[in-house]
Chimera marker file (.cmm) of the C-alpha trace (Angstrom):
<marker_set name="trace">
<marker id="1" x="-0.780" y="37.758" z="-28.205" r="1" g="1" b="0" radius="0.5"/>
<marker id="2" x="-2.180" y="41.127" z="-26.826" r="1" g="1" b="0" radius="0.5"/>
<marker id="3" x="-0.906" y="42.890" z="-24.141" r="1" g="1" b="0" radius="0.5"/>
<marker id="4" x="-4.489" y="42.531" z="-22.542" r="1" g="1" b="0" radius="0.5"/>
<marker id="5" x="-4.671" y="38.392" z="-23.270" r="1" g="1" b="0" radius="0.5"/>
<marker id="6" x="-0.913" y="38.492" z="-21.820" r="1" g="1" b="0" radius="0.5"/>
<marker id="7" x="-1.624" y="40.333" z="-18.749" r="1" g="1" b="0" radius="0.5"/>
<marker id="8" x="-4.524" y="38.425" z="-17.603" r="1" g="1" b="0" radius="0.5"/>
<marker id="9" x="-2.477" y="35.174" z="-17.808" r="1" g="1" b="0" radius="0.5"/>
<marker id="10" x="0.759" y="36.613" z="-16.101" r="1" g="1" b="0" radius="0.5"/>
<marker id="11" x="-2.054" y="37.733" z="-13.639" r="1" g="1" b="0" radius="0.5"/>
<marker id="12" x="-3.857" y="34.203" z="-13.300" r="1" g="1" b="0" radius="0.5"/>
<marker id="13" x="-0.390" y="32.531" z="-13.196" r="1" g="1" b="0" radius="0.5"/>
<marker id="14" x="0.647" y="35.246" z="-10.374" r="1" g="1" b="0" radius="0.5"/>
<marker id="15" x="-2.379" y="34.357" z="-8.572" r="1" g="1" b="0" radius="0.5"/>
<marker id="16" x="-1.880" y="30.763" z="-8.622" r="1" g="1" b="0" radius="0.5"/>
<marker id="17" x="1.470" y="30.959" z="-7.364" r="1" g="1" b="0" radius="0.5"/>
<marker id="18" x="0.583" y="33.208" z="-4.597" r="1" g="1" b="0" radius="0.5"/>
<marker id="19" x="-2.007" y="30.493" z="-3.112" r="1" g="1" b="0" radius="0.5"/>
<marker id="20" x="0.968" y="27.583" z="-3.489" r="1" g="1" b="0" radius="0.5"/>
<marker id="21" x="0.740" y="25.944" z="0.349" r="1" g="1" b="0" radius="0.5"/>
<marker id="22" x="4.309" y="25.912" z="0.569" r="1" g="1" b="0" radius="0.5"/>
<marker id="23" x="4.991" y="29.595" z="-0.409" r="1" g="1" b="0" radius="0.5"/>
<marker id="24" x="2.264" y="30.293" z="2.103" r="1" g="1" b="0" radius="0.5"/>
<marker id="25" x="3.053" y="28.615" z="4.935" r="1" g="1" b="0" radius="0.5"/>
<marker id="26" x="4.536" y="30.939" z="7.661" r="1" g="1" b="0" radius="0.5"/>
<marker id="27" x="6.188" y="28.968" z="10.732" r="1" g="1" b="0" radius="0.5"/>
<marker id="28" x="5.940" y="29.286" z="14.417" r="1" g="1" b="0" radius="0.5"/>
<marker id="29" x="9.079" y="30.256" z="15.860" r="1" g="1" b="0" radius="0.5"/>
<marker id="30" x="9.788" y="27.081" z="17.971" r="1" g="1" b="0" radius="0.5"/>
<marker id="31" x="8.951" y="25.228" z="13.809" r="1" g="1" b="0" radius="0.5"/>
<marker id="32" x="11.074" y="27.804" z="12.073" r="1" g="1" b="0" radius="0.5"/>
<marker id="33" x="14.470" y="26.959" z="14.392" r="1" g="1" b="0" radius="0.5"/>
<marker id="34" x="13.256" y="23.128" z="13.437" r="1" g="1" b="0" radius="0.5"/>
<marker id="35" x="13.511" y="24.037" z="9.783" r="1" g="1" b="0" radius="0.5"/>
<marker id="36" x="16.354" y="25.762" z="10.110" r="1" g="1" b="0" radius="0.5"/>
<marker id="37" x="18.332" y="23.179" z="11.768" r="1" g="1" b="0" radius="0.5"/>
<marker id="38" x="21.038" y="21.120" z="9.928" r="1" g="1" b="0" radius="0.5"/>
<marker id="39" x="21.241" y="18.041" z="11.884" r="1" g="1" b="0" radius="0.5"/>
<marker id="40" x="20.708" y="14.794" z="10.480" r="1" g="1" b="0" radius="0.5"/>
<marker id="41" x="18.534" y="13.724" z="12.740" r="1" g="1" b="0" radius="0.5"/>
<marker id="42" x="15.866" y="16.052" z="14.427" r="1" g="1" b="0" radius="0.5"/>
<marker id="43" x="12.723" y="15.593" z="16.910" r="1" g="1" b="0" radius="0.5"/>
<marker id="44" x="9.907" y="17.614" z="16.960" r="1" g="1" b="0" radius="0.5"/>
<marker id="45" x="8.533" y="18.175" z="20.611" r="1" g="1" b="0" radius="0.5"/>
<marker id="46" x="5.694" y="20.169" z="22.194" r="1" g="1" b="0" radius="0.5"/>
<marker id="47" x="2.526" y="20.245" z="23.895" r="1" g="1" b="0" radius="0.5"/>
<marker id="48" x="-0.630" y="19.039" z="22.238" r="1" g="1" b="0" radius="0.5"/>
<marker id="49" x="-1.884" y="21.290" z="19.273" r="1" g="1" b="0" radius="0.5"/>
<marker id="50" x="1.419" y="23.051" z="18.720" r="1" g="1" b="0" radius="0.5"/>
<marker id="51" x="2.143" y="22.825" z="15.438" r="1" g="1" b="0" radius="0.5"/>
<marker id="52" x="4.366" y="19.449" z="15.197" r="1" g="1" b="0" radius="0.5"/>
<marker id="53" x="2.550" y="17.358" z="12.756" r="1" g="1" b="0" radius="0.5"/>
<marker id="54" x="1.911" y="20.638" z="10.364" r="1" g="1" b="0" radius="0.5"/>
<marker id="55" x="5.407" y="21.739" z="10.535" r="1" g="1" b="0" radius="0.5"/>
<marker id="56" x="6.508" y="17.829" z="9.980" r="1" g="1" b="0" radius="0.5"/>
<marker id="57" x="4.066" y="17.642" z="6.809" r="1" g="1" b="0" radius="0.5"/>
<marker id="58" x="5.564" y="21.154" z="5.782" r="1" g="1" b="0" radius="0.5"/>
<marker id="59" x="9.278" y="19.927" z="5.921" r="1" g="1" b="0" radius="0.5"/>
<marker id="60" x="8.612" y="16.506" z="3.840" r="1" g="1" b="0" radius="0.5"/>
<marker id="61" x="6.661" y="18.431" z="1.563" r="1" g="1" b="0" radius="0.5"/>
<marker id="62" x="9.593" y="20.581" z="0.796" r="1" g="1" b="0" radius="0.5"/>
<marker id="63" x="12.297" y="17.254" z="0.571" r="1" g="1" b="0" radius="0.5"/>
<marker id="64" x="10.131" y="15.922" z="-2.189" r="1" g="1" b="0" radius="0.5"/>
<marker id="65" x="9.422" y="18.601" z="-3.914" r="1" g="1" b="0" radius="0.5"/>
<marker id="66" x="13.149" y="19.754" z="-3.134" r="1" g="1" b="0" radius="0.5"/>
<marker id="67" x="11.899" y="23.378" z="-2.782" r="1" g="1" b="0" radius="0.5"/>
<marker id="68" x="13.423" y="23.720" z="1.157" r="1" g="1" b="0" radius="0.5"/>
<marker id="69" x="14.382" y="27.514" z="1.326" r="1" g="1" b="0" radius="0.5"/>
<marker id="70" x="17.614" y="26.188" z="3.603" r="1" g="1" b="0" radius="0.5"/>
<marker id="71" x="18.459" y="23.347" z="0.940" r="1" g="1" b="0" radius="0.5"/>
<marker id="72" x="19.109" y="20.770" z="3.468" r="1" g="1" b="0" radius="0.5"/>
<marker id="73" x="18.259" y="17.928" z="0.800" r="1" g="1" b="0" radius="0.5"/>
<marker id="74" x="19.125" y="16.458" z="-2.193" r="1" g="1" b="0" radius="0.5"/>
<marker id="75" x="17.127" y="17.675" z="-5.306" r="1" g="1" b="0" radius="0.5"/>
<marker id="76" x="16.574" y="14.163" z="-6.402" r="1" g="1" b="0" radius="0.5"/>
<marker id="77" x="17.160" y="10.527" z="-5.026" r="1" g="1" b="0" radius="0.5"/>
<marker id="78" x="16.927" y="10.964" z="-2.141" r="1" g="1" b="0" radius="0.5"/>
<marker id="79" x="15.337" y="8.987" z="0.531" r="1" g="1" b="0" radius="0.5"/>
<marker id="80" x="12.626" y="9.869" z="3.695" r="1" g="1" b="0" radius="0.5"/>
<marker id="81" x="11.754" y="7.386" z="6.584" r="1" g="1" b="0" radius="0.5"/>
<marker id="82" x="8.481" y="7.925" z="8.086" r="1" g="1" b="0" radius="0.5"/>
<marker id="83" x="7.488" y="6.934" z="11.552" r="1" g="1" b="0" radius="0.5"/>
<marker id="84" x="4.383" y="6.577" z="13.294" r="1" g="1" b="0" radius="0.5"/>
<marker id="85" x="2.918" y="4.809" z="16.198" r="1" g="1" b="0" radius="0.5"/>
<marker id="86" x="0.702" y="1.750" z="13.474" r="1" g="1" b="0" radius="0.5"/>
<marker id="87" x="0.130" y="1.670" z="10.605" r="1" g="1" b="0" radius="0.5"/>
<marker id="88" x="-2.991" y="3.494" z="10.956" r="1" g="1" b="0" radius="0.5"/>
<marker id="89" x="-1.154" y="6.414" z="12.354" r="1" g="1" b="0" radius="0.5"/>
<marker id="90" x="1.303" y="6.879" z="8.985" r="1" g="1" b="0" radius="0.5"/>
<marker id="91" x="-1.605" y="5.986" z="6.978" r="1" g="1" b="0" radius="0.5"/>
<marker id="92" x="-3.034" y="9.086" z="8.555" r="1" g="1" b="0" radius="0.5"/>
<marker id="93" x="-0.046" y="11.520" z="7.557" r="1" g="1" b="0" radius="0.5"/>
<marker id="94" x="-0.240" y="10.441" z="3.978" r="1" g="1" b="0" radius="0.5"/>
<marker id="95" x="-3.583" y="11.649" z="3.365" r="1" g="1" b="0" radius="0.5"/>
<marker id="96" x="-3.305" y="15.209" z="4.784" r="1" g="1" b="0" radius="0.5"/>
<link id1="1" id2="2" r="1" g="1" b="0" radius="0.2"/>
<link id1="2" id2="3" r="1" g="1" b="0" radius="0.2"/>
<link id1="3" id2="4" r="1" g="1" b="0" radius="0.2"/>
<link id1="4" id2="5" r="1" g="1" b="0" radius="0.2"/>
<link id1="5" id2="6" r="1" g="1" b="0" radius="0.2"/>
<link id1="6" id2="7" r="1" g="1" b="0" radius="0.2"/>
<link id1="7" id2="8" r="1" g="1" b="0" radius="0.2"/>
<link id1="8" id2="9" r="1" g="1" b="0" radius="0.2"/>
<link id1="9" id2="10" r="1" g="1" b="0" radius="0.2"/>
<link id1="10" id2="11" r="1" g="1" b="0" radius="0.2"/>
<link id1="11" id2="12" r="1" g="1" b="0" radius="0.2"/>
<link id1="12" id2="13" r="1" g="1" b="0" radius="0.2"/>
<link id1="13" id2="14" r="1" g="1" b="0" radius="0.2"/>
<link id1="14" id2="15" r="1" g="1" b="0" radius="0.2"/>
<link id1="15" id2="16" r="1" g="1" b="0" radius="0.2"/>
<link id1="16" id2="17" r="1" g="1" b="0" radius="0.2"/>
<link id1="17" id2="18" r="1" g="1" b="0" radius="0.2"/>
<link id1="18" id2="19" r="1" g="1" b="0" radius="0.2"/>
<link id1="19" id2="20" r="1" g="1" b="0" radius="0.2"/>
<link id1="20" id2="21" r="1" g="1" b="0" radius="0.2"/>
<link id1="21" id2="22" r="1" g="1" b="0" radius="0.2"/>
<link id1="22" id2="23" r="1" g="1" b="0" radius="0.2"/>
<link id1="23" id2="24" r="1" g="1" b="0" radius="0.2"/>
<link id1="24" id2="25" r="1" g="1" b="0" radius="0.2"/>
<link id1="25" id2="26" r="1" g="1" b="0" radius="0.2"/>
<link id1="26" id2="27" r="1" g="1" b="0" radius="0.2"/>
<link id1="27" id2="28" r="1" g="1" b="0" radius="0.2"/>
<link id1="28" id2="29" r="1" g="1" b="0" radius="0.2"/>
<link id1="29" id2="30" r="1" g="1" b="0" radius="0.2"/>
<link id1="30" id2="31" r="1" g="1" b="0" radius="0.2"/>
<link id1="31" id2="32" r="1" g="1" b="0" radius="0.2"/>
<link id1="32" id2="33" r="1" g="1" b="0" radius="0.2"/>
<link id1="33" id2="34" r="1" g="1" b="0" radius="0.2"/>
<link id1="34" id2="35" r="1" g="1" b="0" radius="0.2"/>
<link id1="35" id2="36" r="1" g="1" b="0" radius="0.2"/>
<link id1="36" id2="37" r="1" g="1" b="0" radius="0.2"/>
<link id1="37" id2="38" r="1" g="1" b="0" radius="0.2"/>
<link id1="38" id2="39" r="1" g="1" b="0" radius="0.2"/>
<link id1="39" id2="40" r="1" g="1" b="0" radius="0.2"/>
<link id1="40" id2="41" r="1" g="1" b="0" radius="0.2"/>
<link id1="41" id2="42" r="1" g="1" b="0" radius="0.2"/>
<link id1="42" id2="43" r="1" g="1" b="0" radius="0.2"/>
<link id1="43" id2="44" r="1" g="1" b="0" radius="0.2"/>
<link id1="44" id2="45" r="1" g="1" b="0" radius="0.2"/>
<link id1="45" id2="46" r="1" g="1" b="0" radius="0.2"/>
<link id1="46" id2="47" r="1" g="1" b="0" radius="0.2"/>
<link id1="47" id2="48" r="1" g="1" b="0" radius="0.2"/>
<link id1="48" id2="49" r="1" g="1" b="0" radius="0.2"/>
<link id1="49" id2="50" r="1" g="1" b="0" radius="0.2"/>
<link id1="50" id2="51" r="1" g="1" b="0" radius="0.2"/>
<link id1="51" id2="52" r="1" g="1" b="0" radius="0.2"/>
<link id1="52" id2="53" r="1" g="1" b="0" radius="0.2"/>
<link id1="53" id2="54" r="1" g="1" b="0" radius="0.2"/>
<link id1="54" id2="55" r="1" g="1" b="0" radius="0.2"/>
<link id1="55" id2="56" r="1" g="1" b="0" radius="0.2"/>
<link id1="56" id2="57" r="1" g="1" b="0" radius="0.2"/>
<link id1="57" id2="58" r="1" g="1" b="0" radius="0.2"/>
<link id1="58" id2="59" r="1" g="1" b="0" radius="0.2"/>
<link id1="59" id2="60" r="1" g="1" b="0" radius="0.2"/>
<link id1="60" id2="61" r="1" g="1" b="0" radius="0.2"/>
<link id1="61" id2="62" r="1" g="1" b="0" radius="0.2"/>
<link id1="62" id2="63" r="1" g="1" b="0" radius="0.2"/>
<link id1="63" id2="64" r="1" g="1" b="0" radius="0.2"/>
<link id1="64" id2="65" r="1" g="1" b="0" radius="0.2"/>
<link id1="65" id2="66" r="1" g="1" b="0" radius="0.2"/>
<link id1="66" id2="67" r="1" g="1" b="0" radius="0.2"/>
<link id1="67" id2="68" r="1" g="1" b="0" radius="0.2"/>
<link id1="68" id2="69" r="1" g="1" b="0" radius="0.2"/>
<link id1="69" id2="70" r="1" g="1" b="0" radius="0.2"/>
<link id1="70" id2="71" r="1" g="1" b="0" radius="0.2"/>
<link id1="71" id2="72" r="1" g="1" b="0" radius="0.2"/>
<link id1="72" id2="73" r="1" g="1" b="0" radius="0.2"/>
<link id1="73" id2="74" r="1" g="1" b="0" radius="0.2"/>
<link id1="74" id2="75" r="1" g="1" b="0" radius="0.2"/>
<link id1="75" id2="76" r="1" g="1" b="0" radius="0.2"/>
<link id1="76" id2="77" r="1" g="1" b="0" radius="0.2"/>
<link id1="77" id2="78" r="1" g="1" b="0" radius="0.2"/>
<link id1="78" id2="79" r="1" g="1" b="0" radius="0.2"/>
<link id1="79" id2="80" r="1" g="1" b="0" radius="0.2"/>
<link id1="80" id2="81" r="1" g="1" b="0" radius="0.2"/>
<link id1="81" id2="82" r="1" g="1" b="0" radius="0.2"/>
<link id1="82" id2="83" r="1" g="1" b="0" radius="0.2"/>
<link id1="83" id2="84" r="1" g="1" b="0" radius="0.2"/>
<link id1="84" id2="85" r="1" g="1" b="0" radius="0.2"/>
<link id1="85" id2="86" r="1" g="1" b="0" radius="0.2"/>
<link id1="86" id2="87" r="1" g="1" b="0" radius="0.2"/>
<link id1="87" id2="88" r="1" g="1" b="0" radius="0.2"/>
<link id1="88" id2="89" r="1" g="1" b="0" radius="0.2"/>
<link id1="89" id2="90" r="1" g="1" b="0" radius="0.2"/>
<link id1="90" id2="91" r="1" g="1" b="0" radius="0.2"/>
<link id1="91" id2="92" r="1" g="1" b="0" radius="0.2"/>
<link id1="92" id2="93" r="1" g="1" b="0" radius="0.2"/>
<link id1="93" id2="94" r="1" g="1" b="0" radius="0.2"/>
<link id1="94" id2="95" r="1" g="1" b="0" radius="0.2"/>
<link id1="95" id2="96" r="1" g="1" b="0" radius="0.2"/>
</marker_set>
């Protein structure tokens, strides 16, 4: 392979790992102390439009892809619970 043919595919793969959602997504400091956090149970409370359901989306994303910066999960078998007011609401979560 030529340098040239090699570069522009270290450069596409580069790219394509710069746009990953994850690896982009920055958190609010009231989300960041959520994602931090160690407990085994946790709440996520604020006003309306804060952040929660983004920053809830974010932190299941990274259990089941088990890519959480703070390894808080297991990397495989493990098990999420996810609550919403009907089914409607969950419904909802799982297609954002």
């Amino acid at each position: 392979m030529t340098i040239s043919k090699r570069s522009r595919k270290l450069l596409a793969k580069l790219a394509k790992l710069k746009a990953e959602s994850l690896v982009l997504y920055n958190a609010l400091p009231a989300s960041r102390e959520f994602h931090k956090s160690q407990a085994k149970w946790r709440v996520l409370d604020g006003s309306n439009r804060s952040g929660k359901t983004f920053a809830a989306c974010v932190e299941c994303a990274r259990a089941w892809c088990g890519c959480d910066p703070y390894d808080k999960y297991p990397r495989v078998g493990g098990n999420s619970i996810v609550v919403g007011g009907d089914g409607d609401h969950v419904g909802m979560f799982w297609q954002k």
